[in-house]
C-alpha positions in Angstrom: -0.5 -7.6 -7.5 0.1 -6.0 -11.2 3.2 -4.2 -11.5 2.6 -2.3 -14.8 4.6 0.4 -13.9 7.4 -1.0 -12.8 7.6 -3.7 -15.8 7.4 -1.1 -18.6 10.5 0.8 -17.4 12.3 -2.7 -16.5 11.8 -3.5 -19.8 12.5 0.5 -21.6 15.4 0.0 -19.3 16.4 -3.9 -20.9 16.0 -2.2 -24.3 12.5 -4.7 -24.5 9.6 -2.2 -24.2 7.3 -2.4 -27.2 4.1 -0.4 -25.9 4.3 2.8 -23.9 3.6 3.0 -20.4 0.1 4.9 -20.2 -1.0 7.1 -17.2 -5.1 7.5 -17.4 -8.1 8.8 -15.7 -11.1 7.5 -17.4 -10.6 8.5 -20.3 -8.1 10.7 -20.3 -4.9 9.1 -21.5 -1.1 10.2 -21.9 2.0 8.5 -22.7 4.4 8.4 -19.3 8.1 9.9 -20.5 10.0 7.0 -19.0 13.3 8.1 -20.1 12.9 12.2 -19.1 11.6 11.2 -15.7 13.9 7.9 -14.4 17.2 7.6 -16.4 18.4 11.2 -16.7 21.6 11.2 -14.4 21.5 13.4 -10.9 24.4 14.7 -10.7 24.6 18.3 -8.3 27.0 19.8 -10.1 25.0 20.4 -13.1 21.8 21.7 -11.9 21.2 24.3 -8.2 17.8 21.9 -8.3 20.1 18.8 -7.2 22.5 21.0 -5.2 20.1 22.1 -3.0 18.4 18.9 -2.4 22.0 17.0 -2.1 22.9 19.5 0.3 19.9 18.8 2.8 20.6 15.0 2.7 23.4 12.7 4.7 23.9 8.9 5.5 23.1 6.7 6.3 20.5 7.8 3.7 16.6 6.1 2.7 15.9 6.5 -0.4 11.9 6.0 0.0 10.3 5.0 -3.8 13.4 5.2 -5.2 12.4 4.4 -8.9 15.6 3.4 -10.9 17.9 4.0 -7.9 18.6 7.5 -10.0 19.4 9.2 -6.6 20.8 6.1 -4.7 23.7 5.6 -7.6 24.8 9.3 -6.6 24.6 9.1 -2.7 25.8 5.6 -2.3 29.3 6.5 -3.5 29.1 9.1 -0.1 27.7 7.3 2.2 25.2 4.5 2.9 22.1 4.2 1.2 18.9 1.9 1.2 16.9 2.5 -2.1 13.1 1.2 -0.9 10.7 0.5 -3.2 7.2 -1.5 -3.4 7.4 -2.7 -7.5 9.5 -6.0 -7.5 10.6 -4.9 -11.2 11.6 -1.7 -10.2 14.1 -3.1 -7.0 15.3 -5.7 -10.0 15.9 -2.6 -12.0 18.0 -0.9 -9.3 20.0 -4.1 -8.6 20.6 -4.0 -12.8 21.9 -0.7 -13.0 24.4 -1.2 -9.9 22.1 0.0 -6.6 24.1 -1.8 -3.9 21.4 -2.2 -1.3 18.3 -2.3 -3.2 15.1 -3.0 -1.1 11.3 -4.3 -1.8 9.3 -2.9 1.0 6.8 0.2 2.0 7.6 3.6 2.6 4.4 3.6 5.1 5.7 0.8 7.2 8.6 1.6 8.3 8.4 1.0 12.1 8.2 -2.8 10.3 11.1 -2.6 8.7 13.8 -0.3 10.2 15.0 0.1 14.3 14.6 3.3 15.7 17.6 6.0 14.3 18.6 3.7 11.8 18.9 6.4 9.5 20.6 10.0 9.3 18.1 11.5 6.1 15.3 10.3 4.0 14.5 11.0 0.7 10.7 10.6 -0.8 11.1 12.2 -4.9 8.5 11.7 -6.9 5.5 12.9 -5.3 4.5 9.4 -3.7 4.2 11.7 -0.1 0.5 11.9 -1.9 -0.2 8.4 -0.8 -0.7 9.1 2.6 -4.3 9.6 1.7 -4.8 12.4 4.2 -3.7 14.8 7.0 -3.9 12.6 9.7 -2.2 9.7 7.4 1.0 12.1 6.7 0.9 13.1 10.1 1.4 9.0 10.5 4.3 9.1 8.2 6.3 11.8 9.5 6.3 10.5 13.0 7.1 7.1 11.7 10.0 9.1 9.2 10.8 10.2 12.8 11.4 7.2 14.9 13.5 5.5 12.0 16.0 8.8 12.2 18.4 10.3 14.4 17.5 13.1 16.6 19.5 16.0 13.9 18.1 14.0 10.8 17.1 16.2 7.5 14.6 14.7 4.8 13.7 15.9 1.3 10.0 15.4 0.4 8.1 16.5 -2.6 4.6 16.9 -3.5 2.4 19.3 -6.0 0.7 22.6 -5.0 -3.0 22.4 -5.0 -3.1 26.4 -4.4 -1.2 26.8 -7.5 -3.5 27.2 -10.3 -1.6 24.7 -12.9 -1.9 22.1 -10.7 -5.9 21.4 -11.6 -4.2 20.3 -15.6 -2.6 17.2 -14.0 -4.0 14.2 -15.0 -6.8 12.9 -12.3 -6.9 16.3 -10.6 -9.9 16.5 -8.4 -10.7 19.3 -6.5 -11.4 19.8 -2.7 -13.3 22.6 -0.6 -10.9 22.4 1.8 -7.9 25.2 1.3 -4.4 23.7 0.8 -6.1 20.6 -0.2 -6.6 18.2 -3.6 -7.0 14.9 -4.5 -5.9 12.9 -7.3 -7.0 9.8 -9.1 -5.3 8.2 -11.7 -3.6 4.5 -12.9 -1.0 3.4 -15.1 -1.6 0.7 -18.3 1.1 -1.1 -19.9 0.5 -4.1 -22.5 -3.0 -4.2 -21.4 -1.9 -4.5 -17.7 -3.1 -2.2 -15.6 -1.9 -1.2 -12.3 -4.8 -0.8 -8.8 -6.0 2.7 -9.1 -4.0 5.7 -7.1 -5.5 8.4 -4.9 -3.1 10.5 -4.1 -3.5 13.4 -1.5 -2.0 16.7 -2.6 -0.8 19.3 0.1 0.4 22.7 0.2 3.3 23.7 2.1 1.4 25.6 4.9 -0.7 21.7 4.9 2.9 20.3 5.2 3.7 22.4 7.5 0.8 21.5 9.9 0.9 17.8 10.0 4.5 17.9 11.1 3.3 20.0 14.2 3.9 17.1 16.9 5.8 14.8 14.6 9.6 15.7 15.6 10.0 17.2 12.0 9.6 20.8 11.4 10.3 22.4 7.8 13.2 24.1 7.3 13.0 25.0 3.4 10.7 25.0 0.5 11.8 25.2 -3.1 9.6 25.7 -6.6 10.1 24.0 -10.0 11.9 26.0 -12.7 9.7 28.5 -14.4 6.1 26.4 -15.9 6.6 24.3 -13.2 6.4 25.8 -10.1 2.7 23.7 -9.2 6.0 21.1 -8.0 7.8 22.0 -4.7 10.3 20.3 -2.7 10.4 20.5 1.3 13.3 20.3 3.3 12.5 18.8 6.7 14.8 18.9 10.0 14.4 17.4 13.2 13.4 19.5 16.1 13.3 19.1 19.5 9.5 18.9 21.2 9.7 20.4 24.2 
């Protein structure tokens, strides 16, 4: 399978990257910011974003998609942390910059890949939650998120807005009838590579809030982006019991 993606910030990150990493629907084209999105450092001291999302999180920790290992280099000086993530270039890149236990695998098989309560939290940044394709698939994911956890886990998820209005300018926006709802269609091109095309889901926090009904997860907490972005939010999940 291509790995665009992955291999344009391997190489941005090896100093090597000659071409920018494009992000396209059709025709619609724009240039990925590599460097704003994967190499600025997270560090919760500096920003109440990162203290709240550090404060919902504790190990042993998943880091599900986990990019450059931005987030795993801060929580693996804490306590244990697996950085997964599907682009071979990417888990290279991790592994370069000093993630100890850096991982290839699938956030949406991890009955596959981990025992049950293996882990304490998750974290899923980046808005890859969208690849669950649809209610019933997320419902999938969080009751999989759920039998991978310990009974008082937390998780951080995050995922775009489709009721807020700024949401329909992303790039492969596609509306959907149903409310709480959106799609999104897009790919990434790099040196003439391109990358299989995405459709990503889009849910609102009430839709968020209803596929965990049943799952073990309930959520505890939802937070907006700083002012022009608030289309983003970030949940905080917590195990409950079903009774």
């Amino acid at each position: 399978m291509t790995d665009a993606f992955g291999r344009a910030i391997r190489d941005h990150f090896r100093g090597e990257r000659d071409a920018p990493l494009l992000h396209r629907d059709g025709e619609e084209t724009v240039e990925h910011p590599i460097e704003a999105f994967y190499f600025t450092e997270f560090d919760p001291a500096d920003d109440a974003a990162h203290e709240w999302l550090a404060s919902w999180l504790q190990g042993p920790l998943v880091d599900l998609g986990a990019g450059t290992g931005r987030h795993a280099l801060y929580f693996q000086e804490r306590f244990e942390t697996v950085a997964l993530e599907p682009s071979p270039a990417l888990v290279e890149t991790m592994r370069e910059r000093g993630v100890d236990d850096a991982r290839e695998g699938d956030m949406f098989a991890l009955r596959e890949q981990f025992r049950r309560d293996r882990f304490g939290s998750a974290l899923a940044n980046g808005t890859q939650l969208g690849l669950a394709g649809s209610m019933r698939g997320l419902t999938a994911f969080l009751g999989d998120l759920a039998h991978v956890t310990v009974p008082d886990a937390t998780a951080v998820v995050d995922c775009y807005d489709p009721t807020h209005p700024a949401t329909a300018d992303l790039v492969g926006y596609r509306d959907d009838p149903t409310p709480g709802l959106a799609h999104r269609v897009m790919f990434f091109e790099y040196e003439g590579e391109t990358n299989p095309i995405l459709q990503l889901r889009l849910f609102s926090p009430a839709r968020l809030r209803e596929a965990a009904v049943g799952t073990g997860w309930e959520v505890a907490d939802v937070v907006r982006g700083d002012e022009g972005n608030e289309y983003h939010y970030r949940a905080a999940l917590r195990k409950h019991d079903e009774k």
